[in-house]
C-alpha positions as CSV (number, residue, x, y, z in Angstrom):
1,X,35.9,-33.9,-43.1
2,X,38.7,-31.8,-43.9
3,X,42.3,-33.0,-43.2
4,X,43.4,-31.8,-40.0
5,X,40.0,-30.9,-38.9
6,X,39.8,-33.5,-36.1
7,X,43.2,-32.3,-34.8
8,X,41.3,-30.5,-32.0
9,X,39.5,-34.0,-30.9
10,X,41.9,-35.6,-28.3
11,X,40.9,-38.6,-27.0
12,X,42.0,-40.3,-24.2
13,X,41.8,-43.7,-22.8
14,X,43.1,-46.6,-20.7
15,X,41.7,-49.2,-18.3
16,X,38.8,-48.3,-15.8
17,X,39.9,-46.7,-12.6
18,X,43.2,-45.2,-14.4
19,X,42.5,-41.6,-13.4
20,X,41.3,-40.5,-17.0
21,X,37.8,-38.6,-15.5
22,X,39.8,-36.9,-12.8
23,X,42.2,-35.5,-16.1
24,X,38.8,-34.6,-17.8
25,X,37.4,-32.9,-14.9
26,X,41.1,-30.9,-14.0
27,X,41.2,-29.9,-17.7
28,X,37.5,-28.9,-17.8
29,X,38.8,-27.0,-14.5
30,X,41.3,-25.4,-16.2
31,X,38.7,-23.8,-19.1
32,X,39.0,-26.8,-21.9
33,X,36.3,-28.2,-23.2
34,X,35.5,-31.8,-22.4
35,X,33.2,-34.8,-23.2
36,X,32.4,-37.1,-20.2
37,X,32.6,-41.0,-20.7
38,X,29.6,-42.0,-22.0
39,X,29.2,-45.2,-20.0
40,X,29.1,-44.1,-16.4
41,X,26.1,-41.9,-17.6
42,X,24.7,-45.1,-19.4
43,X,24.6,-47.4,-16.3
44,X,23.0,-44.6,-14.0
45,X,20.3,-43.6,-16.4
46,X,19.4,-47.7,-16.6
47,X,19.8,-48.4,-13.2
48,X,17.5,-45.2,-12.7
49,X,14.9,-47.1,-15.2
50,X,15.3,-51.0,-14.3
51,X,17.0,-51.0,-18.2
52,X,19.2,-54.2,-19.8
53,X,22.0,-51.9,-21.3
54,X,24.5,-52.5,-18.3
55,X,27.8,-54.0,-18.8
56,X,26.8,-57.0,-16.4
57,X,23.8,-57.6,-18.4
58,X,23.6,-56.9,-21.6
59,X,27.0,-55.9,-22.9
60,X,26.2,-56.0,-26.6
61,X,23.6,-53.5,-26.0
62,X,25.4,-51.1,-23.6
63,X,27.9,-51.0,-26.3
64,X,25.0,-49.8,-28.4
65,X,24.2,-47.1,-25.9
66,X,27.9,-46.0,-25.6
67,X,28.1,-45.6,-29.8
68,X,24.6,-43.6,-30.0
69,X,26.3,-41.6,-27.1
70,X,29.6,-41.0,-28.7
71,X,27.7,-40.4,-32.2
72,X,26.4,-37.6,-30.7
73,X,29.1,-36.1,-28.8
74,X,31.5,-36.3,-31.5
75,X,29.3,-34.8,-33.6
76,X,28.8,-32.0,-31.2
77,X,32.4,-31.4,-30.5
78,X,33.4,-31.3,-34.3
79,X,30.3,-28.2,-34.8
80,X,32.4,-26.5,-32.7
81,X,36.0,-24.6,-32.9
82,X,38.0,-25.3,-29.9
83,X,39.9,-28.1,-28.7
84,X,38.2,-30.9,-27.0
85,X,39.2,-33.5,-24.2
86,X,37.1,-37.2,-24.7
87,X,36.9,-39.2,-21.8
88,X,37.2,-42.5,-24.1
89,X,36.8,-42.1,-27.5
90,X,34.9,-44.8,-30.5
91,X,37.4,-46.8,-30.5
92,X,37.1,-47.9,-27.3
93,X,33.5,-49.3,-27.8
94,X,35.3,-51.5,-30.3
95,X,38.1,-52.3,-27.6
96,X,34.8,-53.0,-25.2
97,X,33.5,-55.7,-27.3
98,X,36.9,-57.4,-28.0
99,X,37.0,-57.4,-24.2
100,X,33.8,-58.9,-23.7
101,X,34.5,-61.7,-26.0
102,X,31.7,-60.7,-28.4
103,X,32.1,-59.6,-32.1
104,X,32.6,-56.2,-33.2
105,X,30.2,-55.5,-36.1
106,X,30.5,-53.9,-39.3
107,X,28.8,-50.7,-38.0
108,X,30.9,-50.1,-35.0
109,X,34.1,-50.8,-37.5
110,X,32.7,-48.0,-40.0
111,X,32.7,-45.7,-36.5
112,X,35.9,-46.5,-35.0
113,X,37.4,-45.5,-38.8
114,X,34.9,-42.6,-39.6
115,X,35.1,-40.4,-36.3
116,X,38.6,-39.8,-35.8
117,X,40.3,-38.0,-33.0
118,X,43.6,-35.7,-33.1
119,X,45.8,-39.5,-34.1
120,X,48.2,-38.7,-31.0
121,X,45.6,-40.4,-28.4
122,X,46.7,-40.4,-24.4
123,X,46.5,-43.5,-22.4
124,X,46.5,-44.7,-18.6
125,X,48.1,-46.6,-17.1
126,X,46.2,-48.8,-14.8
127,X,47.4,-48.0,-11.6
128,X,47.1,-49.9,-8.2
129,X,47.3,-46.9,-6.1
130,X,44.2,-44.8,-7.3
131,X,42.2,-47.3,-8.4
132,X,38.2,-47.8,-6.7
133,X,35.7,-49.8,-7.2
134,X,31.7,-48.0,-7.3
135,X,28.6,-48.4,-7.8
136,X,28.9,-47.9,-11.3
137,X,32.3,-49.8,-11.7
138,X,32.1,-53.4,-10.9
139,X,35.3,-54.4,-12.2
140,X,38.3,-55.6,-10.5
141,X,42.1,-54.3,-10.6
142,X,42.8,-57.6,-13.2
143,X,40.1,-56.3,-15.5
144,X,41.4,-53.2,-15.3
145,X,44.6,-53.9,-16.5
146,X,43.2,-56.4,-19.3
147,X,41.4,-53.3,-20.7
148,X,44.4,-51.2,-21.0
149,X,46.2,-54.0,-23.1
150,X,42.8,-54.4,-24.8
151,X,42.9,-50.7,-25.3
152,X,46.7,-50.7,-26.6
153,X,46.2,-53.1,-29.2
154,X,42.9,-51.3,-30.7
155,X,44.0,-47.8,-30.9
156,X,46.9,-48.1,-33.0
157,X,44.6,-50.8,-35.0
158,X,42.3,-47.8,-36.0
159,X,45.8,-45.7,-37.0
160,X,46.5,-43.8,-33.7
161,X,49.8,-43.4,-31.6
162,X,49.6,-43.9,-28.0
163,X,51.0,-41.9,-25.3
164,X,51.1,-43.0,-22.0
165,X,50.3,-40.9,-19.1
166,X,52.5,-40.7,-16.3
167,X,51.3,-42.2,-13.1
168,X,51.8,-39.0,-11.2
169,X,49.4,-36.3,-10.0
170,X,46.4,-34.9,-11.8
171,X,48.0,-31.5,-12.2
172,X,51.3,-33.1,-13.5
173,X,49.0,-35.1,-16.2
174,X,47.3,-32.0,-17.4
175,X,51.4,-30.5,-17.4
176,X,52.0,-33.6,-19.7
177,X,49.3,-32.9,-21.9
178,X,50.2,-29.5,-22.5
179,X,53.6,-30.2,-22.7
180,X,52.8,-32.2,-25.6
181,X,51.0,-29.4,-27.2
182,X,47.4,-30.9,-26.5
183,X,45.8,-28.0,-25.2
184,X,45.6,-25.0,-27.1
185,X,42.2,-23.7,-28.6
């Protein structure tokens, strides 16, 4: 890759329930290209199929699933010239494991350094007020909030700065982003 060349790859992250798909989807509102989280789509197609890769029971493998997923969608993004919004990015498969208790292996390292992202990457907060439980997250306001400090610490191991989000509505989010010259094409 060129220098600079993932510039137009911003990734943000944060705990579950934070409010980073309704950013994805206002932005994608809003004519910006976006990539969905890969793990909500994950746990529906192997709930749909009876399938182990689910964060409850198999988490080493749903990991799997998320990197073949992201693989692919960065791939796709960087064939392309605009700017792009990820709903999670690499790094936070590696951030997953760490979570999870399990090892991160060599391959998932060689990811987290090799598919880089604009290195200004947003996070959110977790936040009390907006946060749901689903069907397809299980976990509780606590994990939440252990992800986002799981989530601070790996970014900026992999070289990226964080930015926090303000807790504040989805239109003043996608205000924030473009304030901080994260959306142009």
């Amino acid at each position: 890759m060129m220098p600079g060349e993932t510039d137009r790859l911003i990734a943000i992250t944060g705990g579950p329930g934070s409010g980073k798909t309704s950013l994805i989807e206002a932005l994608a509102g809003r004519g910006h290209a976006v990539r969905p989280e890969a793990g909500r789509a994950i746990i529906r197609d192997q709930q749909i199929i009876g399938g182990r890769g689910l964060p409850w029971a198999d988490p080493a493998l749903f990991a799997e699933l998320m990197l073949a997923a992201d693989l692919r969608s960065h791939a796709e993004a960087l064939a392309g010239r605009e700017s792009v919004f990820f709903d999670r990015g690499v790094p936070d498969i590696a951030g997953y494991l760490a979570l999870c208790g399990l090892p991160i292996p060599d391959h998932v390292e060689r990811a987290a350094w090799q598919l880089r992202y604009r290195r200004t990457v947003f996070i959110a907060p977790p936040w009390r007020d907006i946060f749901t439980q689903d069907a397809e997250r299980k976990q509780d306001f606590t994990e939440a909030e252990r992800t986002h400090a799981i989530m601070a610490e790996t970014y900026p191991r992999y070289g990226y700065e964080l930015i926090e989000l303000p807790r504040a509505s989805v239109a003043e989010r996608v205000a924030f982003i473009v304030g901080h010259g994260h959306a142009g094409n």
